[in-house]
C-alpha positions, 0 to 999 in steps of 0.5 A: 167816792171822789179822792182827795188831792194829794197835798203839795208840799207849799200846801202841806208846809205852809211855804210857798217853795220855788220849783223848778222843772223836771229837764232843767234838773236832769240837764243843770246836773250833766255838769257834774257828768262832765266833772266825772269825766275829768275825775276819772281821768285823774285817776288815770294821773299816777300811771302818766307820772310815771311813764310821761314824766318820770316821776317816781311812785312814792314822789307822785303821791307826794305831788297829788297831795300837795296839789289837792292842797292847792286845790282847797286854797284856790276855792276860797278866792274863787268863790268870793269872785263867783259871789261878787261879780253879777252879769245881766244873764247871770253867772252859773254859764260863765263860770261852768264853762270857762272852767271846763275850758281852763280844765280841758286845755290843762288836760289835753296838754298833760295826757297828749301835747307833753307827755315824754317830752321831757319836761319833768315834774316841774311842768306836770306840776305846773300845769296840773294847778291850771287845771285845778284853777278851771276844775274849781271853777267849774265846780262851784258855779254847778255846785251852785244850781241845786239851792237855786232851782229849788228849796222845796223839800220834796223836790230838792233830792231830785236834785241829788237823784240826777247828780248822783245818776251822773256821778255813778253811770259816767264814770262806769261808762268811761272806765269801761271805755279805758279798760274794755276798749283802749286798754287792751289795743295797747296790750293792757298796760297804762301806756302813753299812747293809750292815755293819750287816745282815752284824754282826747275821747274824753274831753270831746264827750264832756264837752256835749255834757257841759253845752246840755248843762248851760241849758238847764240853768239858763232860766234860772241863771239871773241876777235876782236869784241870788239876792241877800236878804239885806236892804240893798240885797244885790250889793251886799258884801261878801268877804272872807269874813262870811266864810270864816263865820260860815266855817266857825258859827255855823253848827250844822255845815260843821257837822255837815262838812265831818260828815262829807270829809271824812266819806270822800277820803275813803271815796278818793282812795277807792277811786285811784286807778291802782287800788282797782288793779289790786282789787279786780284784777289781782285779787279777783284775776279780771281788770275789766270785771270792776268796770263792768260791774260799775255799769251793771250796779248803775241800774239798782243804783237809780232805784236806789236814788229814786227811793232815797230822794222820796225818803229823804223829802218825807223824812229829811236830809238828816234821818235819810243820812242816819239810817242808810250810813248804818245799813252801809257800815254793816254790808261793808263788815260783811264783805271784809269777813266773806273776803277773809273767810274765801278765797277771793281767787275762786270766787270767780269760779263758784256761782255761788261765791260770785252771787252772795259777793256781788249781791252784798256788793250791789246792796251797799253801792245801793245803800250808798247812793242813798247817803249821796242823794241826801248829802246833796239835799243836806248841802242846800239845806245848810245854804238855806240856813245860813241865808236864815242865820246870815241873811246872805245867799252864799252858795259858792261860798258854802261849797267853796268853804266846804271843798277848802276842808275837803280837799286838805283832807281828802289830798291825803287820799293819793298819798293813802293809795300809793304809799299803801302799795309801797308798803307791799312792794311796789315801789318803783313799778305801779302793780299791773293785772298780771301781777299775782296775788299775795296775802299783803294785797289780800289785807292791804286791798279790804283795808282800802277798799271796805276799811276807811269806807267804814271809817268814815261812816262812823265819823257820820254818824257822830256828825249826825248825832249833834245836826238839829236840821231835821226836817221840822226845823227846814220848814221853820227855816223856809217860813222865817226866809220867806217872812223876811223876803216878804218884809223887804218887799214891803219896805222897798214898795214904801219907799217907792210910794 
């Protein structure tokens, strides 16, 4: 007996979706690979503002704040440009690459052209906002792919899977790079020269991301495709205004925007270069293991995201971000209370000890990714709805407004780091591999490490108990959008007639 064909989601939903094809997603998302690169690099920052620039431990976090503020001031403005301005070949490569640019020159200045120089925080300071400039711009225009190459509610996770892939393989990747390979040809430890050596290999290697990435848009990156649903729908206006509605009419990108603070405050924290060394080098007594480990949780990781991106198109952004942040917030309690119970130094020397630590360790990295593909899939979902509730197609200013919070919030995270390894010591050296360990970077290491992850996954949750866009609700969004495409069409073909 012949079987059925499985309905596509047009069929299934009602609405006829745009798709978009496989290699385009894969490629549009080596943007954000791209990014990675960067952000390891200012992971990195602490230990060049100490030995390049003199700046002290406690004045660096200091500097970091204050510049992720500046970070989330800039977005808003650059934004409004992106929206506005139009070209006859579109806007996603422009502004994907000048951005890369502006970034790469500010880097390889800071790592390689200035550092003991002389030139003190002022000029760090300085230049570390041009790279902000270009790291804003860049972002926002790859932001903007996902609700541009898809609204098909099966599809758009894939988005998710590849940015996320990207997000998890090329930072372990280059931290293992940093770590494995430049670290120990300058005796492990952070010094300029092997900052120098890692910034220029990195910045070449982001630079092919980047050229694969404008190739994945280029078929999507036209002018129509970011049409309002207005009568004169290309020239519409977009100001301020739309981004103060956003942030204060917009009830699901509110909760949205609790939701993804509050996790990359917990996820900036984590990434700092010294919380790695308290972590993995002190604790556990082998720097280069955090980094391996990386790597090896990248291949249960893609599964992971691959199973997330099918939950989250069956069940939606909102039920896939539930279930997983409580399957995260429990393994992560687990492994504060194996840490506290054992001895973190003989883990390494009991097979079984290693065992249970890196199999709950992989299961919530796993668990994780899940949440991340379904916050990327909740991002295009609330840029959907806001085009149903606005009738304006404001992708870069959803992820602009989304980054102006973020940012502000998220700056704290170097302060967090650095001021928390003051408070057991470290205040006028940075902690290094060899250090030994102590019952205050026993405590202070789980608190940073699995603590404020666990924080903020509560913070989701109640996010999350409030967010009516489930995945009955998108399909309405979709059908009211398309109803409304359909109608303009109309009255501009009267008009012609």
């Amino acid at each position: 007996m012949a079987r059925n064909p499985k309905q596509t989601a047009s069929q299934a939903d009602g609405v006829e979706y745009r798709r978009a094809r496989t290699w385009e997603i894969a490629f549009s998302q080596m943007n954000n690979g791209s990014a990675m690169i960067f952000y390891v690099l200012v992971g990195l920052m602490s230990y060049l503002q100490n030995a390049g620039y003199g700046i002290a431990v406690a004045a660096a976090g200091l500097i970091l704040t204050f510049t992720r503020v500046f970070d989330g001031l800039v977005d808003p403005l650059l934004a409004l440009i992106i929206e506005k301005v139009d070209f006859r070949f579109g806007k996603l490569r422009f502004f994907m690459l000048g951005g890369w640019l502006i970034r790469s020159l500010a880097i390889l200045m800071l790592f390689v052209w200035a550092s003991d120089t002389g030139l003190g925080a002022v000029f760090f300071i300085a230049m570390f906002c041009v790279y902000i400039i270009g790291s804003s711009m860049n972002d926002i225009a790859g932001q903007m792919t996902g609700p541009v190459l898809t609204n098909d509610p099966r599809q758009r996770p894939a988005v998710q899977v590849w940015s996320t892939v990207y997000a998890y393989f090329v930072p372990a990747i280059f931290s293992i790079l940093s770590t494995v390979v430049f670290l120990p040809r300058h005796g492990n430890q952070f010094t300029l020269e092997m900052l120098s050596e890692t910034a220029i290999t990195y910045v070449a290697c982001s630079f092919v991301l980047q050229i694969l990435a404008c190739v994945g848009v280029a078929r999507i990156d036209k002018p129509e495709n970011f049409a309002h649903l207005s009568v004169d729908r290309t020239k519409a206006a977009v100001s301020m205004r739309d981004m103060w509605n956003l942030l204060t009419r917009n009830g699901p990108f509110q909760r949205y925007l609790i939701s993804g603070a509050s996790d990359k405050l917990a996820q900036v924290v984590r990434s700092q270069a010294v919380i790695a060394t308290l972590m993995w080098g002190i604790l556990l007594g082998n720097m280069q293991l955090g980094s391996v480990l990386g790597l090896i949780a990248i291949l249960p990781g893609i599964v992971f995201a691959i199973f997330g991106a099918r939950y989250t198109g069956k069940h939606g952004a909102k039920a896939a971000t539930v279930t997983w942040t409580w399957i995260c917030l429990i393994l992560a309690g687990v492994l504060i209370a194996f840490c506290l119970v054992v001895d973190m130094g003989s883990i390494l020397g009991s097979l079984t000890l290693t065992i249970v630590f890196f199999l709950v360790y992989l299961l919530m990295n796993g668990a994780s990714m899940v949440v991340t593909v379904a916050n990327g899939a909740m991002r295009a979902d609330v840029v959907d709805y806001e085009l149903d509730r606005s009738g304006k197609f404001l992708p870069a200013t959803v992820s602009a407004t989304y980054n102006i919070v973020d940012q502000v919030i998220s700056s704290l995270g170097a302060t967090l780091a650095l001021g928390a390894v003051a408070l057991i010591g470290f205040t006028t050296v940075m902690p290094q591999p060899t250090d030994s360990p102590t019952t205050a970077i026993l405590l202070m290491s789980l608190l940073l490490f699995f603590g404020l992850p666990i924080l903020g996954w509560a913070c989701t949750l109640i996010a999350m108990r409030g967010y009516k866009l489930d995945r009955h609700e998108m399909i309405a969004v979709q059908k009211r959008v398309a109803a409304r495409k359909e109608a303009l069409q109309a009255e501009s073909a009267d008009a012609l007639a």
